[in-house]
C-alpha positions as CSV (number, residue, x, y, z in Angstrom):
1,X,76.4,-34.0,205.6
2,X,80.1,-33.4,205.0
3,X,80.9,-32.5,208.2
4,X,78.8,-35.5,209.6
5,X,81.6,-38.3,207.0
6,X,84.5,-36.3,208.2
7,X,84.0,-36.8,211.5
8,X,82.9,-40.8,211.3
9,X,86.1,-41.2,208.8
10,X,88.0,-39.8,212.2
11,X,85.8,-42.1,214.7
12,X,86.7,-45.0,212.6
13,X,90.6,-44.5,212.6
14,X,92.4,-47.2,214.3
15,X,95.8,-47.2,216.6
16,X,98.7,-44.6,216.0
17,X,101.0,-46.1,213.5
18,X,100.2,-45.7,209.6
19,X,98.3,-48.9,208.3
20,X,98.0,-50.4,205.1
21,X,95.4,-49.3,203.2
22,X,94.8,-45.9,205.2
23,X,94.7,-42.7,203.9
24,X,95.7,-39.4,204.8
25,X,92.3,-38.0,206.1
26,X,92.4,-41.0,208.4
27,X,96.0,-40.4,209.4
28,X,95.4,-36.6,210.8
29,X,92.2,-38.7,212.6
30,X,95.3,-40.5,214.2
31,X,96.6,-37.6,216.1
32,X,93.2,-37.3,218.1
33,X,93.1,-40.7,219.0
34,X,94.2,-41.6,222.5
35,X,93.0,-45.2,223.0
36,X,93.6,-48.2,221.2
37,X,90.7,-49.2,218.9
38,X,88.5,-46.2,220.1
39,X,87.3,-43.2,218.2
40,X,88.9,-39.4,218.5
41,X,88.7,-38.1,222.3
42,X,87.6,-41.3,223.9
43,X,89.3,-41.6,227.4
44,X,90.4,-45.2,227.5
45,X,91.7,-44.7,231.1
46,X,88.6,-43.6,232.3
47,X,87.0,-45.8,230.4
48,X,89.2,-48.9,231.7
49,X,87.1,-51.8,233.6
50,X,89.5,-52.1,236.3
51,X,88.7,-48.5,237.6
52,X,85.5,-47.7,239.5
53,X,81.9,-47.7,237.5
54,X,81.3,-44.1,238.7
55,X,84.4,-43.3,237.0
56,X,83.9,-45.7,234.0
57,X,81.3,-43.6,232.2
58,X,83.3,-40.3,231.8
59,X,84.9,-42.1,228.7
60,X,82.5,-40.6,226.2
61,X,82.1,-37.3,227.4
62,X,84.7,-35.6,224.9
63,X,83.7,-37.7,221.4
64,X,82.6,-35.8,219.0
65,X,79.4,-37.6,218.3
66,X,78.4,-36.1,222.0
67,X,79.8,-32.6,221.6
68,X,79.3,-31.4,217.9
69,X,81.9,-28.2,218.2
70,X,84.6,-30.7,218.6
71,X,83.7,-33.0,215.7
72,X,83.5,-29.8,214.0
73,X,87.4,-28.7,214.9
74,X,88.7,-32.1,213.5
75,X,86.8,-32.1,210.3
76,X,87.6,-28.5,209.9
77,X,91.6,-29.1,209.3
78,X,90.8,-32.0,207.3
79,X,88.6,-30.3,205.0
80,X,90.7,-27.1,204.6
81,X,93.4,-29.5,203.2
82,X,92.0,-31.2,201.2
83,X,90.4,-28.1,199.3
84,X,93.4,-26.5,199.2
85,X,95.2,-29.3,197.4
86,X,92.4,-29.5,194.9
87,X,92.3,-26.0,193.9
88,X,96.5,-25.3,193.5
89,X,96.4,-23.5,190.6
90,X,97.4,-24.7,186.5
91,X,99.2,-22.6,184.0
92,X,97.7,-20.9,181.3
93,X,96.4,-22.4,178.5
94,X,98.0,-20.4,175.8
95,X,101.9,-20.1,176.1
96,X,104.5,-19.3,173.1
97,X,103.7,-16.8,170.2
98,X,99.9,-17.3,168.8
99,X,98.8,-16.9,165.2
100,X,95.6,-16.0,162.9
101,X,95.6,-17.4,159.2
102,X,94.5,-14.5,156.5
103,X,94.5,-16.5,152.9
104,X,96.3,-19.3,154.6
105,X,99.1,-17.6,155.7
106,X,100.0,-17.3,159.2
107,X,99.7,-13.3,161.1
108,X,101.7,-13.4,164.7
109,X,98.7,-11.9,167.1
110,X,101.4,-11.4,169.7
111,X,105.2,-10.9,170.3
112,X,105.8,-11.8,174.0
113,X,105.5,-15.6,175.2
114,X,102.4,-15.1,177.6
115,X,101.8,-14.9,181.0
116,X,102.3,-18.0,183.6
117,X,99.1,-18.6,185.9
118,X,97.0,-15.8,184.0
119,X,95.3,-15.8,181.0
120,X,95.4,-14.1,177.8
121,X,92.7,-13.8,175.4
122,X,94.6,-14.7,172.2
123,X,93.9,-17.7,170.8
124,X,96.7,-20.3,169.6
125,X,95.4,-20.5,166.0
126,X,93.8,-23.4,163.9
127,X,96.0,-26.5,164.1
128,X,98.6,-25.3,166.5
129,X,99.1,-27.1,169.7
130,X,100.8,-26.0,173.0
131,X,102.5,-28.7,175.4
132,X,103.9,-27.8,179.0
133,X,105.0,-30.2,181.9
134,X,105.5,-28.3,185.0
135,X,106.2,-29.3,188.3
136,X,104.9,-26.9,191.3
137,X,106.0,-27.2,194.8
138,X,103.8,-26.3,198.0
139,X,105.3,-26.7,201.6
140,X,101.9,-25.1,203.6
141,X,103.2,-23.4,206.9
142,X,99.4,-21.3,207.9
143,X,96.1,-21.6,208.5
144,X,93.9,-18.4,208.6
145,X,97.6,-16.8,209.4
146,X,98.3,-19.3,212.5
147,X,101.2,-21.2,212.1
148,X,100.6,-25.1,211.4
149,X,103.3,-26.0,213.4
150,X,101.4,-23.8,216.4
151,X,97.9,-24.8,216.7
152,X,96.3,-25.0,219.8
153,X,92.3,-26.8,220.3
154,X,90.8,-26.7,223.2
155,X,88.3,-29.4,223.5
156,X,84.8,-29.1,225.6
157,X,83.1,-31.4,227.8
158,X,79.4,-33.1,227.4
159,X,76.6,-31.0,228.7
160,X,75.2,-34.1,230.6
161,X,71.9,-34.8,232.6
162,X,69.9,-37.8,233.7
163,X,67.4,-38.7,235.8
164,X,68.4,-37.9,239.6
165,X,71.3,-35.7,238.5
166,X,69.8,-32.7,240.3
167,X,69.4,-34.5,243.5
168,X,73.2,-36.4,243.3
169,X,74.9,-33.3,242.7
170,X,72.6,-30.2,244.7
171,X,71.9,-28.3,241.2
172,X,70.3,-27.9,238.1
173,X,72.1,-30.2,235.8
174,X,70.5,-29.0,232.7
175,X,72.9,-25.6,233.8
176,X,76.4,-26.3,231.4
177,X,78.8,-26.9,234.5
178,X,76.8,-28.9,236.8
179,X,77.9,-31.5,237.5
180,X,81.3,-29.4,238.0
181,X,83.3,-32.3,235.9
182,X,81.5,-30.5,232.9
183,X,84.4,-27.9,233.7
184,X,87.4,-30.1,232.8
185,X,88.9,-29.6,229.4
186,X,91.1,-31.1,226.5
187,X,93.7,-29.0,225.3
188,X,95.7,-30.6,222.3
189,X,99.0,-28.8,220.9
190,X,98.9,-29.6,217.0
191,X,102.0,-29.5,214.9
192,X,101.5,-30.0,211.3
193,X,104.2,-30.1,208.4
194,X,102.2,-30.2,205.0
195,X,104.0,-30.8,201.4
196,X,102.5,-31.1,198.1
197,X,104.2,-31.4,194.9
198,X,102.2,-31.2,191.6
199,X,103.5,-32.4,188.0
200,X,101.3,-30.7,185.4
201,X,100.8,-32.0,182.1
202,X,99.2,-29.6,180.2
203,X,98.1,-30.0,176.0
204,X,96.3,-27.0,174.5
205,X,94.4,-27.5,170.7
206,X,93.6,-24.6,168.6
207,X,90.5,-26.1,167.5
208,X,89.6,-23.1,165.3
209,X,91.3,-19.7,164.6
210,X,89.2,-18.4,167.4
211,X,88.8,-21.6,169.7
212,X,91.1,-23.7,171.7
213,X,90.0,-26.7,173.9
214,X,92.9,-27.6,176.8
215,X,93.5,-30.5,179.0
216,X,95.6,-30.5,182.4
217,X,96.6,-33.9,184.3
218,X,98.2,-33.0,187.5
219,X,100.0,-36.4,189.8
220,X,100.4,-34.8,193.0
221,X,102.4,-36.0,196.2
222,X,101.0,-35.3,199.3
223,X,103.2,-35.7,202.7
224,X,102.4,-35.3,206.0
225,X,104.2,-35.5,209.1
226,X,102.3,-34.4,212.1
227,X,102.8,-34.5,215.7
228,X,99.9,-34.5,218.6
229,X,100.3,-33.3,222.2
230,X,97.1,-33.6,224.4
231,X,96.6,-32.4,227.8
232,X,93.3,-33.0,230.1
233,X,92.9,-30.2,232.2
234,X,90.6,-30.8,235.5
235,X,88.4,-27.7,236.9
236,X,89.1,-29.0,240.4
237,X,88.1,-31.1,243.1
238,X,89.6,-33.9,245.6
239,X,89.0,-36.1,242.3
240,X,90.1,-37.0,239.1
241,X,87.4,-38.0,236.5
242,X,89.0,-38.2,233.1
243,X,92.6,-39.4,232.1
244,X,94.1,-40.8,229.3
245,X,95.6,-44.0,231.1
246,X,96.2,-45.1,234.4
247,X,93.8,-45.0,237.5
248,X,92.3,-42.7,240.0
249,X,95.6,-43.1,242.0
250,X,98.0,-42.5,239.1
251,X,96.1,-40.9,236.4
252,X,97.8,-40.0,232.6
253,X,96.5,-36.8,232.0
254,X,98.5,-36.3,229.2
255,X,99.1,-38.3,225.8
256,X,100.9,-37.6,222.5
257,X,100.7,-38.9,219.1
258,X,102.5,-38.9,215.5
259,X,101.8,-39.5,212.0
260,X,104.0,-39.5,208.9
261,X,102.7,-40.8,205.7
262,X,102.8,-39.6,201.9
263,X,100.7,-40.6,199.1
264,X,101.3,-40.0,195.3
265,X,98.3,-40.1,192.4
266,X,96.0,-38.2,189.9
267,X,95.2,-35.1,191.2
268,X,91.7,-33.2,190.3
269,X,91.9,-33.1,186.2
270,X,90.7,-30.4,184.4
271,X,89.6,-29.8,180.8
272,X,89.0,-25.8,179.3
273,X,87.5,-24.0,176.4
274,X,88.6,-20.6,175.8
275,X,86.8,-18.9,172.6
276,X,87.7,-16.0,170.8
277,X,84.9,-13.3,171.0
278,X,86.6,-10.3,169.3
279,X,90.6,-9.6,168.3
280,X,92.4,-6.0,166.9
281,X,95.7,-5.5,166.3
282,X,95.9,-3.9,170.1
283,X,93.2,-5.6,171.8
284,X,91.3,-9.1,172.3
285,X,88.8,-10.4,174.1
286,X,87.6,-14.1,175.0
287,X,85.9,-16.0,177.3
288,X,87.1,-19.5,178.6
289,X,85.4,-22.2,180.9
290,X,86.9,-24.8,182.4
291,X,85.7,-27.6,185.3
292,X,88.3,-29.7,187.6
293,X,86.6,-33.7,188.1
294,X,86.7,-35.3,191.3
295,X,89.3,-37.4,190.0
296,X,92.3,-37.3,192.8
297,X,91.4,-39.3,196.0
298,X,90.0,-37.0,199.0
299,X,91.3,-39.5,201.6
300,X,94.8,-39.3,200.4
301,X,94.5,-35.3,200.1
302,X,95.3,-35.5,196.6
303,X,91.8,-33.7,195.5
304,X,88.9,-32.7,197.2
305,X,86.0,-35.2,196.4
306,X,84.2,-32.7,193.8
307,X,83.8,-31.0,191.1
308,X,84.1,-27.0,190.3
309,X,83.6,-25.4,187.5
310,X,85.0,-21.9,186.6
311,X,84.4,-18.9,184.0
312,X,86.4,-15.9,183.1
313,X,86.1,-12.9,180.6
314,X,89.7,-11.9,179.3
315,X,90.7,-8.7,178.3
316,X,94.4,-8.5,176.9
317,X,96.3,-5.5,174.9
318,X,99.7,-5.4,173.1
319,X,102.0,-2.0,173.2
320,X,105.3,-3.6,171.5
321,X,106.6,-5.8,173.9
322,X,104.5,-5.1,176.6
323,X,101.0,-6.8,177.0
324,X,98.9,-6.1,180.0
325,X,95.8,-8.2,180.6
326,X,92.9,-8.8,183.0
327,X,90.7,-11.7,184.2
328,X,87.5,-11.5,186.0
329,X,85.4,-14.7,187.0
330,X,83.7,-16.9,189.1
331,X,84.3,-20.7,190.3
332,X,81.1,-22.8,191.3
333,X,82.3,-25.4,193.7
334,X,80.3,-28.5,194.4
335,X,81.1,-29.1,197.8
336,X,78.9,-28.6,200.9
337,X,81.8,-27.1,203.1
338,X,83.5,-25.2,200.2
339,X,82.3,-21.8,199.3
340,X,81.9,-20.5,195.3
341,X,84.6,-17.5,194.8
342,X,84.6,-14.4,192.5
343,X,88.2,-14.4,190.3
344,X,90.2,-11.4,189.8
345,X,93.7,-11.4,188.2
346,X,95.6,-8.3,186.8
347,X,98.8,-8.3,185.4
348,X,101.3,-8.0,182.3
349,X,104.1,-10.3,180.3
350,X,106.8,-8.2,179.0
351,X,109.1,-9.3,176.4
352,X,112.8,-8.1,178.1
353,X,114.6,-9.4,174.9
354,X,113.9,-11.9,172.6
355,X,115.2,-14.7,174.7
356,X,113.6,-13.9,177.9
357,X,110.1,-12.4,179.1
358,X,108.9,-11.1,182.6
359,X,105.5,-12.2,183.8
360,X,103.6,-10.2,187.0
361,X,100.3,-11.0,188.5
362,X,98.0,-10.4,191.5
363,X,96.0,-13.5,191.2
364,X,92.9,-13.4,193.9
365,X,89.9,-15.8,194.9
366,X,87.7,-13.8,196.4
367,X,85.2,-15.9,198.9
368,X,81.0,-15.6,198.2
369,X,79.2,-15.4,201.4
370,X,79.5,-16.7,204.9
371,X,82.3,-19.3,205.4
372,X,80.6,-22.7,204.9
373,X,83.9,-24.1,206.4
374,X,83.6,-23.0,210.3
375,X,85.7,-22.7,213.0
376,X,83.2,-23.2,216.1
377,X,82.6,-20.6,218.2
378,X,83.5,-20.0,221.9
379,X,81.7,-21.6,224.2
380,X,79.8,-20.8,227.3
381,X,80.0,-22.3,230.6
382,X,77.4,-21.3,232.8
383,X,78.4,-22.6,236.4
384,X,80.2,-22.4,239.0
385,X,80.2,-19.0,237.2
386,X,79.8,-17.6,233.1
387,X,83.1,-18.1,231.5
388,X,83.8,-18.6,227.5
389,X,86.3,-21.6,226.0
390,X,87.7,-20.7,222.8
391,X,88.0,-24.0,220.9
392,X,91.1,-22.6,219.2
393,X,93.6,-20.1,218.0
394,X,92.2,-20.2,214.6
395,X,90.1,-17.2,213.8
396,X,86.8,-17.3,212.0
397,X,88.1,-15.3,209.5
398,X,87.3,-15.1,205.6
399,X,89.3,-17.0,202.8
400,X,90.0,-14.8,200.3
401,X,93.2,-15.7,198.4
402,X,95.6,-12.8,197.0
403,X,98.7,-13.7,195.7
404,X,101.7,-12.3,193.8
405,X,103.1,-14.1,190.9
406,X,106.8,-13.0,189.6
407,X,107.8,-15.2,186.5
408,X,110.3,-15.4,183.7
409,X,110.1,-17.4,180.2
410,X,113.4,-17.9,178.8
411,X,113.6,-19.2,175.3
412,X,116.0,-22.1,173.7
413,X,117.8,-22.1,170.2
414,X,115.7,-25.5,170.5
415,X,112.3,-24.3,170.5
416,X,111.8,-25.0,174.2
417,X,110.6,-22.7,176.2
418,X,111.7,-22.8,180.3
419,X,109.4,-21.5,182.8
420,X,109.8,-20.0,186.1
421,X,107.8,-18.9,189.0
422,X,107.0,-17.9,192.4
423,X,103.7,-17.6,194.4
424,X,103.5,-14.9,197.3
425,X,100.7,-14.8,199.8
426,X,99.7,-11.0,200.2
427,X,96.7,-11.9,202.8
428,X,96.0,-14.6,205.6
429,X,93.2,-16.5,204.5
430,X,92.8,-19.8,204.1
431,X,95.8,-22.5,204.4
432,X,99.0,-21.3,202.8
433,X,102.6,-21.6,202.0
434,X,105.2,-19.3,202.5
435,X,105.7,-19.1,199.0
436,X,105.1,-21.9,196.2
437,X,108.0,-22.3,193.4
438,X,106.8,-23.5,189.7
439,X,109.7,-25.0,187.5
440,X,108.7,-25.8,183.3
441,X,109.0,-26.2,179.7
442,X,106.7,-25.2,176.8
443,X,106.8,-26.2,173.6
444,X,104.6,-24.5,170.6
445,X,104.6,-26.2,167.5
């Protein structure tokens, strides 16, 4: 059902320039549009009154609503986008030094200021509170490891037949390639330049000694600039059937488009609990839950249109100033083209002095099952002879996430607490940055 509104939100996307009121789903529509008014692949040229009738109804023989693969190509970046914006990941929900109360009097349970994306399983302590703004910058450069700036879709023809088609054209037209215009091809070189920019707000509670309930409101820009070059590629033959513009005399083969838009808004918000389930003076464990709401729009890629929901058991240790932890999990996602994902993070924060600690992670998503969001397969022309079309340069490959984190928390005579990081892709699934870069302050009080 998904894939069905992505592609009618790209067949109802009008002209080439940005319009009021459009969002950004409908804007990367845009760059598959070649005709004024008409939906993504329609050939207004051939489709043009002035040009013969036999020529006239090649028009629709590239929409997606006749050839399913392609409608699945275009919803695929779409949706890959959108996901990935939604699920850009939130600090921890329990910065600064954490407490106990024995008799009323507070008992620090750790030394070191806590890790940056991870989380520990120390609680903040009854009463206390935890605030953090941060601001975390994405600039996406690949796709499955293909650069977005180097995409390449190749774009198949109707398998068509009607009555009297074997006699017109000598063959069996239910054969994919007869007639031989089912040979021609779209090829479209995509260039896409992705940036998203998060502002986390962030307010932890300690509820109870042993409980702490967290909520995190991220405003997120998303800009696009994106640039479209499509090329119609005939099999052969004294004619010309489908062109962009023009006529049969002086066909437009080839057409280009561009987008550039931005949008700014509330992201996806999410609320956690994280519980307390046993403490020593080396050890802890807890468990925490949290969901992220379909609250950011999907059409201006600021979320992605539903709602996940995620566990984790935590298991943290203290040696001094060093304190190791581990997270192991699993995220349910609501959505029909994004798959659920087992979590597995494992790192350490290590106090370097009292004024400045060193946080280290491998965060990882690890995907459950077959991808629900495809790339379509090759396909198979049977005549004038077997040949395969791959619809593009991005693999069918899983997307599992692994990522290296490399922080610091440096420490104010103020109370303040300053907070950087960076975010390095260690595999190529899914869409990615180069790296990400995470700017903050804490304050525990």
């Amino acid at each position: 059902m998904k894939r069905c509104i992505s592609v009618a939100v790209v067949a109802l996307v009008l002209g080439t320039t940005p319009l009021v009121g459009q969002g950004l789903r409908d804007q990367i529509g845009q760059l598959f549009i070649f005709g004024s008014g008409e939906e993504a692949l329609f050939l207004a040229g051939t489709a043009d009154p002035s040009n013969p009738t036999n020529v006239q109804v090649h028009g629709d023989h590239f929409i997606p609503s006749a050839v399913e693969s392609n409608g699945t190509l275009i919803s695929f970046l779409t949706t890959a986008i959108s996901a990935s914006v939604a699920n850009l990941p939130i600090s921890s929900t329990s910065g600064g030094r954490t407490f106990r109360f024995e008799g009323g009097v507070p008992v620090a349970t750790t030394t070191s200021p806590g890790p940056i994306l991870a989380e520990r399983a120390n609680t903040l302590g009854r009463g206390r509170v935890l605030v953090g703004a941060t601001v975390n910058v994405f600039n996406f450069k690949t796709v499955r490891g293909v650069g977005l700036d180097d995409l390449t879709l190749t774009f198949t023809h109707e398998n068509t037949d009607f009555p009297n088609c074997d006699v017109i054209f000598s063959g069996d037209c239910s054969l994919y390639g007869i007639p031989s215009f089912e040979n021609d091809l779209i090829q479209l070189d995509l260039s896409l330049d992705l940036r998203v920019v998060s502002a986390l707000f962030a307010v932890t509670y300690g509820l109870l000694d042993w409980v702490d309930i967290s909520v995190a409101l991220p405003v997120v820009t998303t800009s696009l600039r994106g640039t479209s070059t499509a090329q119609v590629i005939p099999f052969g033959g004294p004619d010309v059937n489908h062109f962009f513009e023009g006529s049969l005399a002086n066909p437009g083969l080839s057409s280009t488009r561009f987008v550039d838009g931005s949008a700014t808004g509330l992201g996806d918000v999410a609320a956690r609990i994280k519980i307390a389930l046993g403490q020593s003076e080396r050890a802890a464990f807890a468990i925490l839950g949290d969901a992220r709401f379909a609250t950011g729009s999907e059409e201006d890629l600021l979320g992605s249109g539903n709602t996940s929901i995620r566990g984790l058991g935590i298991l943290s240790a203290r040696f001094d100033a060093f304190s190791p932890h581990v997270n192991v999990g699993y995220a349910y996602r609501t959505g029909e083209l994004e798959n659920d994902a087992v979590l597995a993070t494992v790192g350490f924060d290590h106090l370097l002095a009292p004024w400045v600690a060193l946080a280290v992670d491998i965060v990882s998503e690890l995907q459950v099952g077959a991808n629900e969001l495809i790339v379509p397969q090759p396909v198979s022309i049977e005549e004038p002879f077997d040949r395969s079309i791959a619809p593009s340069n991005i693999p069918s490959r899983r997307d599992d996430i692994v990522n290296a984190s490399l922080g610091f928390k440096f420490a104010t005579p103020s109370g303040l607490t300053i907070v950087t990081n960076t975010l390095w892709p260690l595999n190529r699934g899914g869409l990615r940055p180069t790296a990400a870069w995470t700017a903050g302050l804490e304050f525990n009080f």
